[in-house]
C-alpha positions in Angstrom: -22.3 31.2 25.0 -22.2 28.1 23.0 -19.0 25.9 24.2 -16.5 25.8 21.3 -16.8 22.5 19.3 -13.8 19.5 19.8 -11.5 18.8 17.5 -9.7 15.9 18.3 -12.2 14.0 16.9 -11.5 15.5 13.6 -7.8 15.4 13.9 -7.8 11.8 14.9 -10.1 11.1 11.7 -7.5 13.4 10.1 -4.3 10.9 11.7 -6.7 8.0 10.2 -7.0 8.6 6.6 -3.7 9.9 6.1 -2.3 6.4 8.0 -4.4 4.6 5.4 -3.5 6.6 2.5 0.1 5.5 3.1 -0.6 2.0 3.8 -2.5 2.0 0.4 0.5 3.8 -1.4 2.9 1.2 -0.2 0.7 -1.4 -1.8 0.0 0.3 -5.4 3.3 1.3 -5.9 4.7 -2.2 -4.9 2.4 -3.2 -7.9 3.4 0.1 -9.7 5.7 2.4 -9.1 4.5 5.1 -12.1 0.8 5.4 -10.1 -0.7 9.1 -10.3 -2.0 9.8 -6.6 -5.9 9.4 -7.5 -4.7 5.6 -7.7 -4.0 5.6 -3.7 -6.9 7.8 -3.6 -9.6 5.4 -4.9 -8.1 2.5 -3.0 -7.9 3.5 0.0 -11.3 4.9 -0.2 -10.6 8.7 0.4 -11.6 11.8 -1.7 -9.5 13.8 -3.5 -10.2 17.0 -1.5 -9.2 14.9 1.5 -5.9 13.2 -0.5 -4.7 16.2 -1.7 -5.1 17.9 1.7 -2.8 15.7 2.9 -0.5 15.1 0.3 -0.8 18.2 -2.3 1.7 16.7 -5.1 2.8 13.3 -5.7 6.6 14.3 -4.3 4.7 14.8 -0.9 3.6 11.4 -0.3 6.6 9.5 -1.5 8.4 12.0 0.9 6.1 11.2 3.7 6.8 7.3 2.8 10.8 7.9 3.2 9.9 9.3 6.5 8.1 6.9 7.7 10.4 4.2 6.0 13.2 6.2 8.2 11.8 6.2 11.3 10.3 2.6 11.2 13.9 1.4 10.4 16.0 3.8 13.2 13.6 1.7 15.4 14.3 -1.5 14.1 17.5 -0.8 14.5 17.5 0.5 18.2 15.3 -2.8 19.0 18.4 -5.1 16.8 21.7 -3.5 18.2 22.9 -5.9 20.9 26.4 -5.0 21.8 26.8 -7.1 24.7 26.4 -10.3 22.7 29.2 -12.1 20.5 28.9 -10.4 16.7 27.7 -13.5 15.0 24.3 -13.2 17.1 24.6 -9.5 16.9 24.5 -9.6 13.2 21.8 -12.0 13.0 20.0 -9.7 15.3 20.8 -6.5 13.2 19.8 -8.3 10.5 16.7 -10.0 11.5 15.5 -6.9 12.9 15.2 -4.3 9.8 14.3 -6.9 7.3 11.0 -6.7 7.9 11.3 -2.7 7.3 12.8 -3.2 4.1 10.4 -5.9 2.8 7.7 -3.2 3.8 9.4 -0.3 2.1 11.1 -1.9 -0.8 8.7 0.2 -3.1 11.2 3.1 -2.6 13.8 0.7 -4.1 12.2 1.7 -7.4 11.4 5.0 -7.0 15.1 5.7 -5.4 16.6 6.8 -8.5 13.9 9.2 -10.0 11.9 10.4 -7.1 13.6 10.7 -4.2 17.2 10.8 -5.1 20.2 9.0 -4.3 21.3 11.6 -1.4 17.3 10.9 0.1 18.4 7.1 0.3 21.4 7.5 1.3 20.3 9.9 4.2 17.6 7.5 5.7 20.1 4.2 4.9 23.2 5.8 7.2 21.8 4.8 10.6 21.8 1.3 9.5 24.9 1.7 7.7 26.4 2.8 10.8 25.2 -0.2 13.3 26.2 -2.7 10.7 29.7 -1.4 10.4 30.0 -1.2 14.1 29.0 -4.9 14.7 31.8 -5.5 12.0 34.2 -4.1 13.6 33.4 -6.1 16.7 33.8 -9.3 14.5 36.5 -8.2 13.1 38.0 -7.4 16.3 37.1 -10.7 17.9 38.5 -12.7 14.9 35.4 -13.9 13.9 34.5 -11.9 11.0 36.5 -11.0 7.6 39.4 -9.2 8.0 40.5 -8.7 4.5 38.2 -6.0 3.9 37.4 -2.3 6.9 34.5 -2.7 8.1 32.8 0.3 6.5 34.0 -1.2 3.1 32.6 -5.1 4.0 29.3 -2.8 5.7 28.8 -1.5 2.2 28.9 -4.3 0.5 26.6 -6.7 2.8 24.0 -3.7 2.4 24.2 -3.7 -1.6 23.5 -7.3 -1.6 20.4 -6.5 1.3 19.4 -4.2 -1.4 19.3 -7.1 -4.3 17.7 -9.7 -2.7 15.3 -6.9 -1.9 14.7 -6.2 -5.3 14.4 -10.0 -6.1 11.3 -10.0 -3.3 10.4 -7.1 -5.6 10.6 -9.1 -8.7 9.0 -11.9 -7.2 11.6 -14.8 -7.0 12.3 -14.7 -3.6 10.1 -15.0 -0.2 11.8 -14.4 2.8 10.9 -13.8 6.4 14.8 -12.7 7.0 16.2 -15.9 8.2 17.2 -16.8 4.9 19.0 -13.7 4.3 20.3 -13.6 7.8 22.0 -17.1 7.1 23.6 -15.6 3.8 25.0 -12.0 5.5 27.0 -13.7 8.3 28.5 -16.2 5.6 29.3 -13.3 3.6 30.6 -11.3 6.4 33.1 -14.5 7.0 31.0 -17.0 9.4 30.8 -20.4 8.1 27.9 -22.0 7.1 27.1 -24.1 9.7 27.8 -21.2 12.6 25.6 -18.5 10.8 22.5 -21.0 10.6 23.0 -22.1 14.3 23.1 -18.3 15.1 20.3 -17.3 12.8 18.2 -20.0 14.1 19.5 -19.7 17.6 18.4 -15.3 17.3 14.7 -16.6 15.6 13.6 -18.9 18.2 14.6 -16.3 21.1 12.5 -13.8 18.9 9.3 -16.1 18.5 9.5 -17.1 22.4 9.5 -13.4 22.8 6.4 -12.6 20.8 4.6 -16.0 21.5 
């Protein structure tokens, strides 16, 4: 008898073009957000027996984006949250942490309100929503951080302006690697100006000595 034939080989092929099928998506619909899915088809070099396979209607794959958009940012967030150290640092942590997520998923920005839905967003935004109002609290607590506003409330609000620069990287008048938007979260969240850019700086340095 014949030994039966592997197929990990054809799963891991299988884990391979739907990875790049995703990375190509992010890129076309950063360019476009109306693309039919033969557009990520033909760029990422995949046929459409194989596309549709993976990702039968268009929904599908801007579903399978939001979950991996969800999961890449409840582990930015795990890596960010530093509780034991003083908020200012904490937020510029936090902050630091999930931009690069957002700058890689800010595609779903424009396909929030038509595709996926504002309860979708709000679903994979609520784990970040809930670190950022627990760091505020700290501050707040500590008497560093506004006071005028609950936490939740001021959380809210530092998160719809994440969201607008976000869409101004989209719109191309703003490049960021997060520092600059660190500096302008804490100021907003009531750190002065010189403070929040020795604590951004301070958080970015011990982040490129970690990965240098």
């Amino acid at each position: 008898m014949s030994k039966p034939v592997a197929r990990e080989p054809q799963r891991r092929n299988s884990r391979s073009n739907r990875a790049r099928i995703l990375a190509t998506a992010r890129q076309e619909l950063g360019r476009n957000p109306d693309i039919t899915l033969e557009e990520p088809a033909r760029a990422s070099g995949v046929v459409r027996r194989t596309l549709f396979g993976h990702f039968p209607r268009r929904a599908a794959l801007l579903e399978a984006l939001a979950e991996e958009a969800a999961e890449s940012l409840e582990g930015a967030i795990a890596a960010g949250v530093r509780p034991s150290e003083p908020a200012g640092h904490a937020l510029a942590h936090f902050v630091l942490s999930i931009w690069p997520v957002g700058d890689r998923y800010r595609m779903l920005l424009a396909l929030a309100r038509h595709d996926l839905g504002a309860e979708r967003v709000a679903e994979i935004l609520q784990p970040a929503r809930g670190a950022a109002t627990a760091i505020l609290e700290r501050g707040r607590q500590d008497g560093l951080l506004h006071t005028h506003l609950p936490a939740a409330v001021l959380s809210a609000g530092l998160e719809s302006m994440t969201i607008a620069l976000l869409e101004q990287v989209n719109a191309g008048t703003l490049e960021d690697d997060g520092t600059r938007v660190a500096v302008a979260t804490l100021i907003a969240a009531g750190v002065p100006e010189k403070e929040a850019c020795a604590a951004v700086e301070a958080v970015a340095a011990e982040s490129r000595r970690r990965t240098s």
